[in-house]
C-alpha positions in Angstrom: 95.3 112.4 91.9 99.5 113.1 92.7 101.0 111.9 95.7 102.6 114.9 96.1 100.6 118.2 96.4 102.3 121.6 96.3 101.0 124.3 98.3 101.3 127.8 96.0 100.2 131.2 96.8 99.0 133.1 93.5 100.1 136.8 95.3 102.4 137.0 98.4 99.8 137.9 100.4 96.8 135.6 99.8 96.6 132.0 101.6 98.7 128.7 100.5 95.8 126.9 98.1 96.7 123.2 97.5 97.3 121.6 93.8 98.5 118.9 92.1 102.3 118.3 91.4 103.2 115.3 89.5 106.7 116.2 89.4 109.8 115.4 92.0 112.2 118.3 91.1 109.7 120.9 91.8 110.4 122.6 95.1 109.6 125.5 97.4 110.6 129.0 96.3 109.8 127.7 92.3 107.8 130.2 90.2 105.2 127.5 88.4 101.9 127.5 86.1 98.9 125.9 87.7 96.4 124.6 85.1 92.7 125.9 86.6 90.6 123.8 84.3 87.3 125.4 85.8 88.3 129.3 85.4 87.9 131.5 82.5 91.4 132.4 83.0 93.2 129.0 82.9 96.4 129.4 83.4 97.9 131.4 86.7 101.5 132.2 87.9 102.1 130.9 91.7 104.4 130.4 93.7 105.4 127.1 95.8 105.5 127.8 99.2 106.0 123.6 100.3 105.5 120.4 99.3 104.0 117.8 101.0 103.1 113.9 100.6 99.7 113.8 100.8 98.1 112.1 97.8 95.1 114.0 97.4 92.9 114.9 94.3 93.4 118.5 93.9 91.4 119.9 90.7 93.9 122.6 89.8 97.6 121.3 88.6 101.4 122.8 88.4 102.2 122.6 84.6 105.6 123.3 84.4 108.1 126.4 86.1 107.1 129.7 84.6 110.6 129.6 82.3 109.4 126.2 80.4 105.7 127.0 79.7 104.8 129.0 76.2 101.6 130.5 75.9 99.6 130.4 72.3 96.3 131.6 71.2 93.4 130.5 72.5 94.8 129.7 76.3 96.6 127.1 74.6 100.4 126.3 75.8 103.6 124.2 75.4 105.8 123.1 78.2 109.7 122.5 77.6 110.4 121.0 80.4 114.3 121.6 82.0 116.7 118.7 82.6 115.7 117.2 85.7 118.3 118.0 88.5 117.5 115.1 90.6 116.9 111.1 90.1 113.7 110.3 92.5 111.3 109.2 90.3 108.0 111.2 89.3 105.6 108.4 89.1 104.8 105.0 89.7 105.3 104.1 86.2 108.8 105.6 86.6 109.6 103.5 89.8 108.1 100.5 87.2 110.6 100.9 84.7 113.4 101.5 87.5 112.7 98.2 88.8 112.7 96.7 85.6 116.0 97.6 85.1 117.4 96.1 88.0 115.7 93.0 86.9 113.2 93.0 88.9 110.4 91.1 87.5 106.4 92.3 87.4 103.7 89.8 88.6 100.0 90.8 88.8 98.7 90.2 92.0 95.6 87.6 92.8 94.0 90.3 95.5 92.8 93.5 94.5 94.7 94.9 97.7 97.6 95.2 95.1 97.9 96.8 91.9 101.3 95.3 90.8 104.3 93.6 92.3 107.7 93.7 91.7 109.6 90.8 93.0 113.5 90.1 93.0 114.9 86.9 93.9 117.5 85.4 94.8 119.6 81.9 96.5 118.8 83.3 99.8 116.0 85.2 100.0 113.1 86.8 97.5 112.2 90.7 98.1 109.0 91.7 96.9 107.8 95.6 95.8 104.2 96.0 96.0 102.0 98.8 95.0 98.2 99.8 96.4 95.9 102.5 95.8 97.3 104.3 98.5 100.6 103.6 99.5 103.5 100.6 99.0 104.1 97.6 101.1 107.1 95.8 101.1 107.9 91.8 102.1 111.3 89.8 102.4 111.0 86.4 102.7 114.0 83.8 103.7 114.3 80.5 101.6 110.9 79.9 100.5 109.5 81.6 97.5 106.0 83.0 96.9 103.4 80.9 95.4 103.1 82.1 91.6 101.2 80.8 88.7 102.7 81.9 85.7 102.4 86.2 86.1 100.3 85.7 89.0 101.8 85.8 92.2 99.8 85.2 95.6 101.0 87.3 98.5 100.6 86.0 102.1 101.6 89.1 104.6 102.2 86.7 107.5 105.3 85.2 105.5 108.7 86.5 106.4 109.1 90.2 107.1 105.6 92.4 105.9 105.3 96.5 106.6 102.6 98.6 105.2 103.8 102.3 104.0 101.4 104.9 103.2 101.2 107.7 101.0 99.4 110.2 103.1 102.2 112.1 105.8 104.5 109.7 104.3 107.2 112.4 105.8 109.6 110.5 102.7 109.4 110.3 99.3 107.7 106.4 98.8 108.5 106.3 94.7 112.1 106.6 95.7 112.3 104.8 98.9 111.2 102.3 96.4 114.4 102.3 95.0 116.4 102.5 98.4 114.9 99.5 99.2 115.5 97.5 96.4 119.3 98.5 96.0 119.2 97.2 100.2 117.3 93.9 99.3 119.5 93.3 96.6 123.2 93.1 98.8 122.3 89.8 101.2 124.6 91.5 104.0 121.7 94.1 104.6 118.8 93.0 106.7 116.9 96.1 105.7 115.4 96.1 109.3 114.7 100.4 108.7 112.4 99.7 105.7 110.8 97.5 107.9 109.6 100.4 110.0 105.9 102.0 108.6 106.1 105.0 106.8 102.7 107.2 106.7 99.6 106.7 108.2 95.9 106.0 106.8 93.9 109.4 106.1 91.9 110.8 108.0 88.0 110.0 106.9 86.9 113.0 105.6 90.3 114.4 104.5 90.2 116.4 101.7 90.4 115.2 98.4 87.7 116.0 95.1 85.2 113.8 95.5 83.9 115.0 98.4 85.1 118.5 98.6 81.6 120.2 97.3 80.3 118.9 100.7 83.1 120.0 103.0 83.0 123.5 101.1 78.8 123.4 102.2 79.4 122.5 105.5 81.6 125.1 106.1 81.5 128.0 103.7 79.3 131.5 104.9 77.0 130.7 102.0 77.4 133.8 100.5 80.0 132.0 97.6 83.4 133.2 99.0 86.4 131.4 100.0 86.2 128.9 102.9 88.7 127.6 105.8 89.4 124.0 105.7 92.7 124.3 108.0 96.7 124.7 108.1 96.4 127.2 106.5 94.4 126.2 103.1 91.2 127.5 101.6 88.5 126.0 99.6 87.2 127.7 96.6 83.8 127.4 94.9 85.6 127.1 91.5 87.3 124.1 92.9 84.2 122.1 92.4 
């Protein structure tokens, strides 16, 4: 699963088809590999025609721009990937190590809500990072710290100031939003009031994703094995799955 999911057309005149894209300095107009792990022929040029923020769990995945990828024998490759020509972060492990950094400190959360929290405090207030399955939430809290227990911190959302971002239609980019908002929590002038404002929304039950995409392809396809219409423009195919 990415968070971000680049739509790519494989010839100018066939449909956007949705794939992975773990990177943050790919864009639209890039020339890319996708890796098609269930095709004979693994390894297909594209083209990116958007991005979007959707965190799905596409099956195919951009590799690398056509200029750093190396083909050897047996559909074997390397990728040589270009100096990165921007700072947001690709991962969640890069917003991690960001964080650190700044001396933010990690704490393993007592709820499975949370997957790791990133907390920064200071004489007047304590600014915590948290990270979910599914999107990021983010808490200020005035005075009073949060009750922790060595590593383990316990988060109460009704404390101080609480939102709840997600990463589907996030509209921004949440890994470096990550890293707005901790530069804001860390100068005590800023109330951060606009990172207080949710970002995303939950998805859709039924959205598409891999684990259920063999069913939506069934409920919709011709049943004759072709390509089916899921919508906005993107097809499923039966090689997806």
């Amino acid at each position: 699963m990415t968070y971000r999911i680049a739509l790519v057309r494989f010839t100018p005149d066939e449909r956007k088809y949705p794939v992975n894209c773990p990177r943050s300095d790919i864009n639209a107009g890039e020339h890319v590999i996708v890796h098609m792990p269930n095709r004979a022929e693994k390894l297909r040029n594209a083209v990116v025609d958007e991005v979007q923020f959707l965190n799905w769990n596409c099956v195919n995945t951009i590799i690398g721009v056509e200029s750093e990828v190396t083909y050897l024998p047996n559909q074997e490759y390397t990728v040589n990937r270009r100096p990165k020509n921007t700072s947001v972060p690709d991962t969640p492990q890069d917003v991690g190590r960001a964080l650190l950094a700044r001396n933010w400190r990690l704490y393993h959360p007592s709820s499975n809500v949370w997957r790791g929290v990133y907390l920064k405090t200071t004489r007047q207030r304590t600014a915590l990072i948290a990270s979910r399955k599914n999107g990021i939430d983010f808490q200020i809290i005035q005075g009073s710290l949060p009750h922790t227990e060595g590593r383990k911190i316990y988060i109460s959302v009704g404390n101080g100031k609480f939102v709840r971002h997600s990463y589907y239609n996030s509209g921004v980019d949440l890994y470096q939003y990550c890293l707005d908002f901790a530069q804001a929590a860390e100068d005590l002038s800023n109330d951060c009031a606009p990172f207080f404002v949710s970002k995303g929304e939950r998805r859709p039950k039924g959205s598409w994703e891999r684990n259920d995409l063999k069913d939506i392809y069934d409920a919709i396809t011709d049943g004759l094995g072709g390509s089916a219409y899921l919508s906005d423009d993107v097809w499923i195919h039966r090689s997806d799955f």
